[in-house]
C-alpha positions in Angstrom: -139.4 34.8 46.1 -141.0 32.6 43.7 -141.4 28.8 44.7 -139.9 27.8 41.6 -136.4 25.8 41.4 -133.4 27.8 40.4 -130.2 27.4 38.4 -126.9 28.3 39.3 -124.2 29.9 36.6 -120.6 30.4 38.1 -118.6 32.5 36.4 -115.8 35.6 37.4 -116.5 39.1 37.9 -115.9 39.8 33.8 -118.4 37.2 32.9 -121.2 38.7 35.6 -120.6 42.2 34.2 -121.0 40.7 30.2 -124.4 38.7 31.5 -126.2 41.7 33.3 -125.2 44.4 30.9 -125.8 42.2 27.7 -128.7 39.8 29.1 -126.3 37.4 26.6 -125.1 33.4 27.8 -122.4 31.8 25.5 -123.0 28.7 24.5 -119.8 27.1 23.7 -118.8 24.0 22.0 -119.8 20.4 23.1 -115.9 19.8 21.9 -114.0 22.8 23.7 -115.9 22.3 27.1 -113.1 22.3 30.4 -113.7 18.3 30.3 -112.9 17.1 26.6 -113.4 13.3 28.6 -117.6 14.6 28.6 -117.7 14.2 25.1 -115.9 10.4 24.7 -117.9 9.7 27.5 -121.5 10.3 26.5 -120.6 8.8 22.8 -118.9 5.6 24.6 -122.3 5.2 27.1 -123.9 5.3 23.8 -121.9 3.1 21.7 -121.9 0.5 24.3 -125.9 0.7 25.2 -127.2 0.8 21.6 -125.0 -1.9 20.5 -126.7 -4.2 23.2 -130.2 -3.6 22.5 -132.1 -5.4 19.7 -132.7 -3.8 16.6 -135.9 -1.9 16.7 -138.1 -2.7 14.4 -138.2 0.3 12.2 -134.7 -0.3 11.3 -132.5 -2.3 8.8 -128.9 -1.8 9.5 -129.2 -0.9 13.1 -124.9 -2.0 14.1 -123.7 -0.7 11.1 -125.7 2.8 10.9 -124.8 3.1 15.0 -121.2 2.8 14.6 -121.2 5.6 11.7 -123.4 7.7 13.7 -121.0 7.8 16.5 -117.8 8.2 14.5 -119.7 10.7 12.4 -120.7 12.9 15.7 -117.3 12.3 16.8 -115.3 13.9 13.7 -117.9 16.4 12.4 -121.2 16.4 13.8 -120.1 18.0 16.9 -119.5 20.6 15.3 -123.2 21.9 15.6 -123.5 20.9 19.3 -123.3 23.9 21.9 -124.2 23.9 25.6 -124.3 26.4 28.8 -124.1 24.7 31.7 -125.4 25.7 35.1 -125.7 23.6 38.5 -127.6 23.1 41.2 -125.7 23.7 44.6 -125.0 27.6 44.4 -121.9 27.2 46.6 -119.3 24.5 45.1 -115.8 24.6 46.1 -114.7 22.6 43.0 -117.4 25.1 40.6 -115.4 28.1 42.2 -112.0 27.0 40.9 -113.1 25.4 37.7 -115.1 28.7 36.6 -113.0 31.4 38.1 -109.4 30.4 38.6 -107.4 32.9 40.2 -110.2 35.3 39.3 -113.2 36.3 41.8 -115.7 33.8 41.4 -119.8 34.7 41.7 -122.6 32.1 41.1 -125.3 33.7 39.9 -128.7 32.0 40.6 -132.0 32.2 38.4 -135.4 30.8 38.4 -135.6 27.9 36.5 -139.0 28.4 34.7 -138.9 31.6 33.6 -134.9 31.6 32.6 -136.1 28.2 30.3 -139.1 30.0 29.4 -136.4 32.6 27.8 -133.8 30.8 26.7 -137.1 29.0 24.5 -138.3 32.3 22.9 -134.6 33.1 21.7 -135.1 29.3 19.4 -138.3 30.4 18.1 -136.8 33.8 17.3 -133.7 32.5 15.2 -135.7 29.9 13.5 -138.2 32.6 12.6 -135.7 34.7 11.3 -134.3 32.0 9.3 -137.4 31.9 7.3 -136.4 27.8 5.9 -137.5 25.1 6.8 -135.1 21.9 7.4 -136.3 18.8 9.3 -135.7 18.9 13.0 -135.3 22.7 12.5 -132.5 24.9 12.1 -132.0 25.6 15.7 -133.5 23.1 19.0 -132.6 23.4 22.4 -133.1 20.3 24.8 -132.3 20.8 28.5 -132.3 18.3 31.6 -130.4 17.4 34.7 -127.2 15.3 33.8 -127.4 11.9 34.5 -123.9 10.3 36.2 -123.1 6.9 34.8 -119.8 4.9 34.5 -118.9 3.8 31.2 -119.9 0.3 31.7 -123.7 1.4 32.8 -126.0 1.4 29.8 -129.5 0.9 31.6 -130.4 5.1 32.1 -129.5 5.6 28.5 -131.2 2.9 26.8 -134.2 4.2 28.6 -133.8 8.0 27.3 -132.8 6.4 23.5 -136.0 4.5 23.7 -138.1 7.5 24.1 -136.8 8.5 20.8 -137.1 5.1 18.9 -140.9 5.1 19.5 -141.4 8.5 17.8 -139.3 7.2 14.7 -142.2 6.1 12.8 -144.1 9.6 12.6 -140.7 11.2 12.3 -140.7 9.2 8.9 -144.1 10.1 8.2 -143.6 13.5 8.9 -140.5 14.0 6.9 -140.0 11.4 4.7 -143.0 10.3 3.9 -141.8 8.0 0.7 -138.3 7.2 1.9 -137.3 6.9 5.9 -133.6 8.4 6.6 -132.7 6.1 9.4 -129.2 6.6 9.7 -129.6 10.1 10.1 -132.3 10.0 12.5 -129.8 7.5 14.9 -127.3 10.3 14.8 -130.1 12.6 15.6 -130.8 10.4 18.7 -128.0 10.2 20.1 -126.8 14.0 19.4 -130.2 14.6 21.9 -129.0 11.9 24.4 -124.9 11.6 24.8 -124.7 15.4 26.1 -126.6 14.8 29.0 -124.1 11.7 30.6 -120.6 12.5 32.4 -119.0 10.1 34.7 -120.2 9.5 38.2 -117.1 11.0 39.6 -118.7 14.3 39.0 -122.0 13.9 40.6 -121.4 16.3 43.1 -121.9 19.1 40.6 -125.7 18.4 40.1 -125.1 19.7 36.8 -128.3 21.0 34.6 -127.6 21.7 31.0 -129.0 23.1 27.9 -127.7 22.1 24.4 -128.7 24.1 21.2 -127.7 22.2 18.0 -127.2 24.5 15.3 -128.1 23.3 12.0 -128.0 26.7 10.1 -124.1 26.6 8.9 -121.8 29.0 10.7 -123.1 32.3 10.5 -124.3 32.5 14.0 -120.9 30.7 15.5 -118.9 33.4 17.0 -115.0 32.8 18.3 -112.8 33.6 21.3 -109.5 33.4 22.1 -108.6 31.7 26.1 -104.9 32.5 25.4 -104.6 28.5 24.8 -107.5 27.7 21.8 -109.9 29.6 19.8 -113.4 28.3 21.6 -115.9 28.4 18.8 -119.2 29.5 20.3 -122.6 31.0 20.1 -124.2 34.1 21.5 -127.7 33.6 23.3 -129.0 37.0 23.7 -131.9 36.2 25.7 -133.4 39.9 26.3 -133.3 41.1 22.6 -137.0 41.2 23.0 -139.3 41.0 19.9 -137.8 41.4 16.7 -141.2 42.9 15.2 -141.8 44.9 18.8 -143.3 48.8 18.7 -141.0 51.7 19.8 -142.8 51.6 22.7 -141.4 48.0 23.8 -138.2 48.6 22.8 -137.9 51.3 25.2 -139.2 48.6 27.9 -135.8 46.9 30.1 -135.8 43.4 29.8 -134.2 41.7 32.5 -133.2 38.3 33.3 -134.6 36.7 35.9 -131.5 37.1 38.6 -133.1 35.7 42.4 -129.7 35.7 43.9 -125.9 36.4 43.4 -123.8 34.2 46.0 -119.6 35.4 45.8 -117.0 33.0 46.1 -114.7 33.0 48.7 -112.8 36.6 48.6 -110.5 38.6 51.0 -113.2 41.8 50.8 -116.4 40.9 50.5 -118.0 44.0 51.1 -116.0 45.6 48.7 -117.5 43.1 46.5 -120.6 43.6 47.0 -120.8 47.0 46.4 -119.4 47.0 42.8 -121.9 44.2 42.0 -124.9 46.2 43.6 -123.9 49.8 41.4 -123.8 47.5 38.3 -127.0 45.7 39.2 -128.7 49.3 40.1 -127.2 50.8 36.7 -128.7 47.9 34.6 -132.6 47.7 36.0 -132.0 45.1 38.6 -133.3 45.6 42.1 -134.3 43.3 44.8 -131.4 40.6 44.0 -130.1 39.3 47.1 -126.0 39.3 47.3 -124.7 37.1 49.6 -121.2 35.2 50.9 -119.8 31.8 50.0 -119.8 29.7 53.1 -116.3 28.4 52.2 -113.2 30.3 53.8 -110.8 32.3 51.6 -107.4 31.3 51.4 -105.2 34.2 49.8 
């Protein structure tokens, strides 16, 4: 097995059959996430540490663009802000009931490296198919560990916002070269930033995240129904391949790259395990470890 870290993706049996037969993750909707509190809470971390720190220098209405940044990503500009979430510990009592319900719950656990290293290719893809230019580009995808703050705790993200304010000034060289857009480079920021905080009463998911911001209108959002909402969301095929590849690569079976599937706690395990190994063997994957949850099923 390859020494790299690895990612963990919980879902049900419905969702693991979707993944391995469609190589495809969903990114939904910073807003229609199982937590709407994630959302108030990254955008509060930032309102409160931005508002403390002294304007930098590059900028002229530093409160007053801040505050309309925040309200702006709050009412609209969330509306471009997708995520797939994954975790670190494969085996999560609190991961099996938020992901699966009364379904049967699998975690299904990837290399780290080359799972990024796809997830990566499928930007460059859609903003080469796009064929425009727009700053920031159409499509970017930032991913990290989150970071578990209370509200009131400012220090981790003044540190990851100043990363951001020191690249301003080629930013405005780059794309505005006559006239600087500051405003819209603080709403920038903190769309990068606020994602990646939840409150520290959910550090024990050791959650890792990817956020794609879509900045190419809504013809790639797709839409489900949960019985409750319509979850706006977008498709990230991830084994498409090469748009431009010969017949002779399209032929080739691109796989993700699946170390391990760990099932949640289940009356039948074996019985389990057996449909998951015919639909691994029936989609090109071999060698992929299927174990037990170590966490006793209660019927």
């Amino acid at each position: 097995m390859s020494g790299h870290q690895t990612l963990c993706h919980y879902t049900d049996l419905t969702g693991l059959t979707g993944i391995i037969r469609s190589g495809e993750f969903w990114a939904t909707n910073l807003a229609f996430l199982n937590d709407k509190s994630e959302l108030l809470h990254g955008l509060d971390c930032a309102d409160k540490a931005l508002k403390l720190m002294p304007p930098p220098v590059y900028f002229d209405e530093w409160d007053q663009d801040v505050t309309a940044a925040i309200e702006q990503l709050k009412q609209q500009a969330i509306d471009d802000i997708f995520t797939v979430s994954f975790c670190r510990n494969a085996d999560l009592l609190s991961q099996w009931r938020g992901y699966s319900g009364k379904a049967q719950g699998v975690s299904l656990i990837f290399d780290q490296q080359l799972l990024m290293a796809m997830f990566e290719a499928f930007i460059a893809r859609e903003n080469k198919s796009l064929k425009q230019g727009i700053h920031l580009d159409n499509f970017y995808l930032i991913n990290e560990n989150i970071t578990y703050t209370d509200p009131d705790q400012t220090p981790e993200f003044k540190e990851k916002i100043q990363t951001y304010i020191n690249k301003y000034g080629n930013y405005e060289k780059a794309v505005y070269p006559d006239e600087g857009n500051q405003s819209g480079y603080i709403q920038h920021m903190i769309s990068q930033v606020a994602p990646f905080f939840k409150h520290s009463g959910f550090r024990e998911e050791e959650e890792f995240r990817i956020v794609i911001r879509n900045l190419s209108g809504y013809d790639k959002i797709q839409f489900r129904n949960n019985g409750k909402t319509i979850i706006p969301y977008i498709p990230v095929t991830l084994t498409g391949g090469k748009k431009d590849a010969t017949e002779e690569e399209k032929k080739e079976k691109i796989i993700l790259p699946l170390r391990e599937i760990k099932v949640g706690p289940c009356e039948d395990f074996m019985q389990v395990k057996k449909g998951i190994e015919m639909l691994l063997r029936a989609n090109g994957y071999f060698g992929v470890k299927i174990t037990s949850s170590s966490i006793p099923y209660r019927g």
